[in-house]
C-alpha positions in Angstrom: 19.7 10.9 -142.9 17.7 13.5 -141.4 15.4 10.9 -139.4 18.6 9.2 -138.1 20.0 12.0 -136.8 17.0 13.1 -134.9 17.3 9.5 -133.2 20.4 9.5 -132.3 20.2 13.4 -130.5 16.8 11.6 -129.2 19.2 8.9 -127.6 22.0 11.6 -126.8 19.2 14.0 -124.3 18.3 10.8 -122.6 22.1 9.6 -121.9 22.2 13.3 -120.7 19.7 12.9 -118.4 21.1 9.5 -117.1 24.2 11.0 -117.3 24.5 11.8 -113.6 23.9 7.9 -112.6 26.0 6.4 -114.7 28.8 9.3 -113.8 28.3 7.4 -110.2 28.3 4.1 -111.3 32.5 5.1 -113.5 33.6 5.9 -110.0 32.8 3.0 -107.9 35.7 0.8 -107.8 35.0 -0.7 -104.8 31.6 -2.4 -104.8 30.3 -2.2 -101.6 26.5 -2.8 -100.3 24.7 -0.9 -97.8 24.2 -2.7 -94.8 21.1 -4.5 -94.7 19.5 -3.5 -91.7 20.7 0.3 -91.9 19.0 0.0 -95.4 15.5 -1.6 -94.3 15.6 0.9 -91.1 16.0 3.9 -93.6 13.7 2.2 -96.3 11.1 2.2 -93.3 11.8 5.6 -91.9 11.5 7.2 -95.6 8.3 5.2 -96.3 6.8 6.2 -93.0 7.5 10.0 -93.5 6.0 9.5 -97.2 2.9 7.9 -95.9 2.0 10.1 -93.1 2.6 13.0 -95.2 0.3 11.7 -98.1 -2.3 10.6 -95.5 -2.0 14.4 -93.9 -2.3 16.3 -97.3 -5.0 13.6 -98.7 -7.8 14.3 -95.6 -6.9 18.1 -95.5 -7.2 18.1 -99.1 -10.5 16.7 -99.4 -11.8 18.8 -96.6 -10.4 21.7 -99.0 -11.6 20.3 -102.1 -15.3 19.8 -101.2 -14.6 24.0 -99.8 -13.4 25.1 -103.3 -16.7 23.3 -104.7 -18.6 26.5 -102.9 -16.9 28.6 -105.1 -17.6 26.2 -108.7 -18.8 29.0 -110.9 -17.7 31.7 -109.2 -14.8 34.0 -110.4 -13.0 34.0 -107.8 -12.0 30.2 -108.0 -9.1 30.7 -109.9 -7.8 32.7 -108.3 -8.8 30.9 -104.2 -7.0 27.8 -106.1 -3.7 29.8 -107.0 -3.8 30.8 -103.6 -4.0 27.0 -102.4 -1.5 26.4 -104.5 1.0 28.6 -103.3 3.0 26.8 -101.1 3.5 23.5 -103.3 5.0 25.6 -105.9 7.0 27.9 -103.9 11.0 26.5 -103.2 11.5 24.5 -100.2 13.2 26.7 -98.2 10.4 29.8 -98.4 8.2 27.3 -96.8 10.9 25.9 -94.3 12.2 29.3 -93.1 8.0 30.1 -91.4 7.9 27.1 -90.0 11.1 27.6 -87.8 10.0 31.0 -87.4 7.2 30.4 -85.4 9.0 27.1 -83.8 11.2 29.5 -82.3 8.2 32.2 -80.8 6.8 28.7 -79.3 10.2 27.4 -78.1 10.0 24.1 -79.9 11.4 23.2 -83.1 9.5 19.9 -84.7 12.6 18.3 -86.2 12.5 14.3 -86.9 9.5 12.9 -88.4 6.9 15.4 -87.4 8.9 18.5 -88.9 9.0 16.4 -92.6 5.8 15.6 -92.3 4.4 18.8 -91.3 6.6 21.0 -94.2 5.5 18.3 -96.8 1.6 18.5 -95.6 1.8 22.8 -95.9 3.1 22.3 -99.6 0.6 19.4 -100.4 -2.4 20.1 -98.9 -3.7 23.0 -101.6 -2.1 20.9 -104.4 -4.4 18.1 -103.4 -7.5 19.8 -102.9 -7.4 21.8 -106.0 -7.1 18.4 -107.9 -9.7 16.7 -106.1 -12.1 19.5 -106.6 -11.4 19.5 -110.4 -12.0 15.3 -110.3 -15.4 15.8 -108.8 -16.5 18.7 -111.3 -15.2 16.5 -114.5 -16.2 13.0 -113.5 -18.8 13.4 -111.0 -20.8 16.2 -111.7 -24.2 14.7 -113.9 -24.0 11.8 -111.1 -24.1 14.1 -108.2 -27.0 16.7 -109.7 -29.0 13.5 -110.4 -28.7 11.4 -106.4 -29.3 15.1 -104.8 -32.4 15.1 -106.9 -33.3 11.3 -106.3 -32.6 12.7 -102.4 -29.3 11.3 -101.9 -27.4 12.9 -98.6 -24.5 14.8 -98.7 -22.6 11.9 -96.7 -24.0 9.4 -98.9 -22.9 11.2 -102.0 -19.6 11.1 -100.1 -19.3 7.8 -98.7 -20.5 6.2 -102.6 -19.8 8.9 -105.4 -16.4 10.4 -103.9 -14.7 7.7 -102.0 -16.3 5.2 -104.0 -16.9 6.1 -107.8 -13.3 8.3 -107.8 -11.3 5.6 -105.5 -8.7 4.5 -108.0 -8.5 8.0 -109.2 -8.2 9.4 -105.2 -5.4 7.1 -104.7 -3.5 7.6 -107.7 -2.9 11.1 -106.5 -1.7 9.8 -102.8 0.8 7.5 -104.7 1.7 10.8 -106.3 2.4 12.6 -103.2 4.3 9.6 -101.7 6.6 9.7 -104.7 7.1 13.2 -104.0 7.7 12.9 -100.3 9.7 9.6 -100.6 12.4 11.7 -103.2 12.5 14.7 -100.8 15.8 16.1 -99.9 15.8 19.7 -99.2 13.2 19.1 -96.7 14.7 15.9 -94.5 18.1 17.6 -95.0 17.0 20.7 -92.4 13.8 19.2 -90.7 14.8 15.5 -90.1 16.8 16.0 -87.7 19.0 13.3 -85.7 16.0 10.6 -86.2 14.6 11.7 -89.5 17.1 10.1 -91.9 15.7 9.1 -95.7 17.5 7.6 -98.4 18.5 11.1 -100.0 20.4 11.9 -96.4 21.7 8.7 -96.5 22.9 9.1 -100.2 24.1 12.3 -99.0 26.0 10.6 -96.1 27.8 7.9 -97.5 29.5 10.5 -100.7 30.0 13.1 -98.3 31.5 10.8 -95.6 33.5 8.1 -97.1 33.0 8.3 -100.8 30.7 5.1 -101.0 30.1 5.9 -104.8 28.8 2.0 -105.4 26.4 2.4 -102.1 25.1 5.7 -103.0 24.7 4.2 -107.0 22.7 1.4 -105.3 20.6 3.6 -103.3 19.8 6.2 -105.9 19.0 3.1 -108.2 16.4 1.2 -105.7 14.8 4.6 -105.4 14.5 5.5 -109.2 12.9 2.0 -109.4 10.7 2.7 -106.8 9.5 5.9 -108.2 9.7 4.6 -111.7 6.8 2.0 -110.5 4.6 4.7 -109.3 5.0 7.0 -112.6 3.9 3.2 -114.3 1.0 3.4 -111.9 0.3 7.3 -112.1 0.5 7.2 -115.9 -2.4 4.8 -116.4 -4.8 7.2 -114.8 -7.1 8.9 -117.2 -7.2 12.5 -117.9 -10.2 15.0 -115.8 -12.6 16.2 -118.3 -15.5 19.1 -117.6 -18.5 17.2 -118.8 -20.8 20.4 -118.5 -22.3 22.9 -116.0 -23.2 20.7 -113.3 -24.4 21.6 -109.8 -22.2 19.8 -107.4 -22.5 22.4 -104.7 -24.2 19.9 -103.0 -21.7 18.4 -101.8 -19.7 21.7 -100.8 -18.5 22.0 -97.1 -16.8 25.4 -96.7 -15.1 24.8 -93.5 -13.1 22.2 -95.1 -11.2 25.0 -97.3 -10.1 26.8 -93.7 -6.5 24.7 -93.6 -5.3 25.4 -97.0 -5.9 28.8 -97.0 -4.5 28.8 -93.5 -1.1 27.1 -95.1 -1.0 29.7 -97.6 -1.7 32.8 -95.1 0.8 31.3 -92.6 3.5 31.0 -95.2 3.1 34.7 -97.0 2.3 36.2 -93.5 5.5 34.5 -91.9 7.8 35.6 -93.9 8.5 38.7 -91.9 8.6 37.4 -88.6 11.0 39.2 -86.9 12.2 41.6 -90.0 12.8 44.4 -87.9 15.5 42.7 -85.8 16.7 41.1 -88.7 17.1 44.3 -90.6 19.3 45.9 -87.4 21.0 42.7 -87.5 22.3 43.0 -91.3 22.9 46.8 -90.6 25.5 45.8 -87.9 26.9 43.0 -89.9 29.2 45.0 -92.4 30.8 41.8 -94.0 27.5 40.4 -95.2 26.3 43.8 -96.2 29.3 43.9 -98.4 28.6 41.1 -99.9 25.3 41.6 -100.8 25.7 42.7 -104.2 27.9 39.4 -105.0 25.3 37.2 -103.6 22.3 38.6 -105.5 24.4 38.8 -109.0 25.2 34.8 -108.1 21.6 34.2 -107.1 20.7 35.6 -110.3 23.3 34.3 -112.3 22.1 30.6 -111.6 18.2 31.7 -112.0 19.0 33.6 -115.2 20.9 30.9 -116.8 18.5 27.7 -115.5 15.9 29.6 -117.0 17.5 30.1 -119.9 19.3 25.9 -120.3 15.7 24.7 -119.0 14.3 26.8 -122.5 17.0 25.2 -124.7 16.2 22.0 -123.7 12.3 22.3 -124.0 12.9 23.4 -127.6 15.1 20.2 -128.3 12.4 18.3 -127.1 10.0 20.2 -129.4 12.4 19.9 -132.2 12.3 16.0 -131.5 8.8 15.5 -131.2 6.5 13.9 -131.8 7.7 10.7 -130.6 6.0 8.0 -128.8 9.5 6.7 -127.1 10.6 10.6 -125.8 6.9 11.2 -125.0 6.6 8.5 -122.8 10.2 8.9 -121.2 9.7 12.2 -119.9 6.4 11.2 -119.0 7.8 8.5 -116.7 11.1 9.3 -116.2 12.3 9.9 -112.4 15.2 11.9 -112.2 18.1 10.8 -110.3 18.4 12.3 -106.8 20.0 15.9 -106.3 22.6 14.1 -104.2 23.7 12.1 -106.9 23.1 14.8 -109.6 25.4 17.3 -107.6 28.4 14.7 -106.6 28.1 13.5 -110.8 29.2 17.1 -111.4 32.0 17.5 -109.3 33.1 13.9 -110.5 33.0 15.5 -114.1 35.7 18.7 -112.2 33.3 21.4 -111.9 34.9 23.2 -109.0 36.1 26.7 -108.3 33.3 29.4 -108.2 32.5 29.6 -111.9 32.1 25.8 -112.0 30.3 25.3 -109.3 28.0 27.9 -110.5 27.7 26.6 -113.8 26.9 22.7 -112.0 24.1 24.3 -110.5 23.1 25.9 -113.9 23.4 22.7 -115.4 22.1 20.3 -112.5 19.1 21.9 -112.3 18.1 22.4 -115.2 18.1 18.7 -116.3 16.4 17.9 -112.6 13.6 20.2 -113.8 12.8 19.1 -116.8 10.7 16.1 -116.5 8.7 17.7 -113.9 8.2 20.9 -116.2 7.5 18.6 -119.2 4.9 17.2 -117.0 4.0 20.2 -115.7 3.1 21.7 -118.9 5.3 20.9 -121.8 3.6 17.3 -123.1 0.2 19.4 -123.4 1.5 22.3 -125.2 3.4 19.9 -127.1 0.3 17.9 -128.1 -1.8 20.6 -129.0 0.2 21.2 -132.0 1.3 17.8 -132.9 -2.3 17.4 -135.7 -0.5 20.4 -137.4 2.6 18.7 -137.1 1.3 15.2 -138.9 -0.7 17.9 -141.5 3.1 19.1 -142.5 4.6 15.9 -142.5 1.9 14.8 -144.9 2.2 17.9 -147.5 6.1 17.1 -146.9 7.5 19.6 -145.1 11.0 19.4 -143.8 11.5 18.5 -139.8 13.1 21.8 -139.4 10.5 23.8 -141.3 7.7 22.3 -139.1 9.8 23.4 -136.1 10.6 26.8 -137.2 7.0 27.5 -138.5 4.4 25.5 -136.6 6.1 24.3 -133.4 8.4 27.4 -132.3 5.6 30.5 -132.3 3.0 28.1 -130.8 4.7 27.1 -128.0 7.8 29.1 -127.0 5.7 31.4 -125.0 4.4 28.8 -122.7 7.7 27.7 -122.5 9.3 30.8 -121.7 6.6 30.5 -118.4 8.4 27.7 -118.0 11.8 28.9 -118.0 10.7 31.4 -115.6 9.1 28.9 -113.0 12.4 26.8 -113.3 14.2 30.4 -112.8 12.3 31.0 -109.7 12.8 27.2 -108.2 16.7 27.4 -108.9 17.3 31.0 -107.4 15.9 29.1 -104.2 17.7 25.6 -104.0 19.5 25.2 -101.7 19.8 21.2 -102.1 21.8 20.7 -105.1 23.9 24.0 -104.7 25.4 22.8 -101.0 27.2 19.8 -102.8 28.6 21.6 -105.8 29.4 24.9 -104.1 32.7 25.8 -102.2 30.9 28.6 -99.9 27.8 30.2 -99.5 27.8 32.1 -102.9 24.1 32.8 -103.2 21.3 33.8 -101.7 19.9 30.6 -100.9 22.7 29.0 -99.5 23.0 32.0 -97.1 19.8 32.0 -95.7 20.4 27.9 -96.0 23.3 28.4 -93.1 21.8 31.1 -91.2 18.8 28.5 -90.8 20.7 25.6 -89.7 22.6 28.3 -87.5 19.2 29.3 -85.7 19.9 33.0 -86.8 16.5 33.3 -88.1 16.0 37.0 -88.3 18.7 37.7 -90.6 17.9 34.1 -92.4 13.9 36.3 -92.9 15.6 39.4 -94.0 17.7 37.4 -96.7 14.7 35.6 -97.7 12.9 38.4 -98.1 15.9 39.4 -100.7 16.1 36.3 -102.5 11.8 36.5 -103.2 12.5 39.9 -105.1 15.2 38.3 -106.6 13.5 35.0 -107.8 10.4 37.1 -108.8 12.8 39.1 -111.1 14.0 36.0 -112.7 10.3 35.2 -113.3 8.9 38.3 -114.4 11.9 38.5 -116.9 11.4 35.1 -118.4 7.6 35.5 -118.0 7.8 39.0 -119.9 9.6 37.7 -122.7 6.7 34.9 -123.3 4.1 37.7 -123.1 6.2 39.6 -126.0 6.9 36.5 -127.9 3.0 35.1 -128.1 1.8 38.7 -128.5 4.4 38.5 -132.2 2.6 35.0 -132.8 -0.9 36.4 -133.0 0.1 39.1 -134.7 
């Protein structure tokens, strides 16, 4: 009984997270297919943008991953690669809002293809390099110690040991960038521009326009399968282990780290372009200083409450591991599109301004979760699941195993979790334009003040909504730190 009830809530999360396609698919009546041509022009457009901006972040990453080697047993590389990091794992629009900054002191705004592919390069770049710098140290380090030795040159070790011994591995992660590009929407929506259509905009355009439910179910389907075949490819790689203390300094070119840390600089540093302006602006502007207040409880309302749906979740998933079918599910899973995810909810009547906060709440969340499984869950996850089989052995119930083994292990972690998915959610402004009536957060503010061109007030708000997504973070985050100090003690 107990076994067949865990299967069928196993089957009930993944309808959950289908749920938003197949919502699509109830509603179209009228089965109509995108025009060929507008879809291969698209198709090509989205798979150009993808593969310039995996080429971009793959050669600045190198160039920054043979920096970070410099820095191999130093202290301070943890802490240059959270800095790289940065801009990948900051929301879309704290990355977009600099860019347009400085557009505007130059007088040119890069919208179309360039604008994508520069925005998706400043949040790839560090993400790349840091992984390429952690390949080299876990699969190359013995060979590398040994050719400088045999007197091997540094563009030798390059050429034949990096490009050569780590190729399949080098271009598993640029299919993993072009599946992250190619599913963009927050970024095309703002930057693309009159030429810089994907299939997200397009998705976008045919709900919002006419109500093509059966095109928009056809488009979100050809791109799920099209992800879904690069997860099949991506999840055949093998995992990076350290294999020892190995000099691979050697191959170290510190110039190369210059452009990430650049990224990161420019988009901390450009945050306050223009804040004094922007703050006279607000003071003048009585109606949005009024609102204020309202926008900051939304913005935190929808952080807060992700945060707190992503956690629930993340324990079901606990509670139904382990389990080879869920395992790999998550692993490979590509949610549908935040297009589709948002128009499934208003399909499903979540209007008015509690409901369309609450569609964000609950839209996010399940867009977050495979990523955050991904992320960190699976391996947090597996490091308990020996304990796990142990239990089952001596037999111990499925809910005794979860409360005693499972919960204080791994709650804190995902508590850090909650809090990341907090912090992305308090800044989407994606999703929450096609399930909100007005601009009711902070995010969809500085969202419309963008598209506007009122970028000092747009900085100003943004400057609001990163003490407000830090709270979010720090709350979640604190409660982990409470929670696995109880689990030691």
């Amino acid at each position: 009984m107990e076994s067949r009830l865990r299967s069928l809530c196993r089957i009930g999360l993944g309808a959950i997270l289908v749920g938003p396609l197949f919502a699509i698919l109830l509603f179209s009546s009228n089965w109509q297919w995108p025009a060929l041509g507008h879809l291969i022009d698209v198709l090509w457009k989205t798979t150009a943008q993808s593969f310039l901006s995996s080429i971009a972040s793959m050669i600045l990453g190198l160039g920054g991953a043979l920096g970070l080697l410099h820095w191999q047993n130093s202290r301070f590389r943890g802490w240059l690669e959270v800095f790289c990091l940065l801009p990948g794992f900051l929301p879309a629009l704290f990355v977009i809002l600099p860019v347009l900054n400085l557009s505007g002191l130059i007088g040119h705004y890069p919208f179309g293809l360039r604008g994508i592919v520069l925005v998706h390069t400043l949040m790839c770049a560090g993400l790349v390099a840091v992984t390429i710098s952690r390949l080299i140290s876990g699969k190359l380090g013995g060979m590398v110690e040994l050719a400088w030795v045999e007197g091997a040159s540094r563009w030798s070790l390059v050429r034949t040991g990096l490009l050569g011994y780590l190729r399949a591995d080098l271009a598993l992660l640029a299919f993993y960038v072009f599946a992250l590009c190619f599913a963009s929407f927050a970024v095309p929506l703002i930057m693309g521009g009159l030429n810089g259509q994907t299939i997200e905009v397009l998705i976008y355009e045919k709900i919002r326009q006419g109500g093509g439910w059966s095109q928009a179910f056809v488009l979100s389907l050809v791109q799920m399968l099209f992800l879904f075949g690069f997860s099949l490819i991506l999840s055949r790689s093998s995992d990076v282990r350290q294999q020892g203390r190995y000099q691979v300094r050697y191959l170290t070119w510190i110039p190369g780290l210059v452009p990430p840390i650049l990224f990161s600089v420019f988009v901390l540093t450009a945050q306050f372009s223009g804040l004094q302006l922007g703050i006279e602006q607000l003071l003048q502007t009585d109606l949005l200083v009024s609102l204020l207040p309202e926008l900051v409880f939304h913005t935190l309302l929808v952080g807060v409450g992700t945060g707190i749906f992503v956690f629930i979740l993340l324990l079901l998933v606990a509670g139904l591991s382990p389990h080879w079918g869920l395992d790999q599910f998550l692993t490979g899973y590509a949610s549908p599109s935040a297009v589709v995810t948002g128009f499934a909810f208003l399909l499903f009547g979540f209007y008015g301004l509690w409901g369309s906060h609450l569609a964000m709440i609950l839209g996010l969340g399940l867009l977050f979760l495979p990523g955050l499984y991904r992320l960190m869950g699976r391996s947090l996850l597996h490091s308990v699941s020996r304990q796990v089989q142990v239990a089952r052995v001596a037999g111990a119930s499925w809910t005794l195993i979860f409360w005693q083994i499972e919960f204080p292990q791994v709650s804190s972690g995902f508590l850090w979790l909650a809090g990341l998915a907090a912090f992305w959610a308090c800044g989407d402004f994606a999703l929450s334009s096609i399930v909100a009536e007005s601009s009711s957060t902070l995010g969809l503010m500085v969202k419309g003040y963008m598209t506007s061109y009122r970028l000092e007030l747009a900085t100003v708000l943004n400057l609001i909504l990163i003490c407000v997504s830090s709270l979010c973070f720090l709350f979640f985050g604190s409660l982990g730190f409470v929670v696995h100090k109880k689990s030691l003690s």
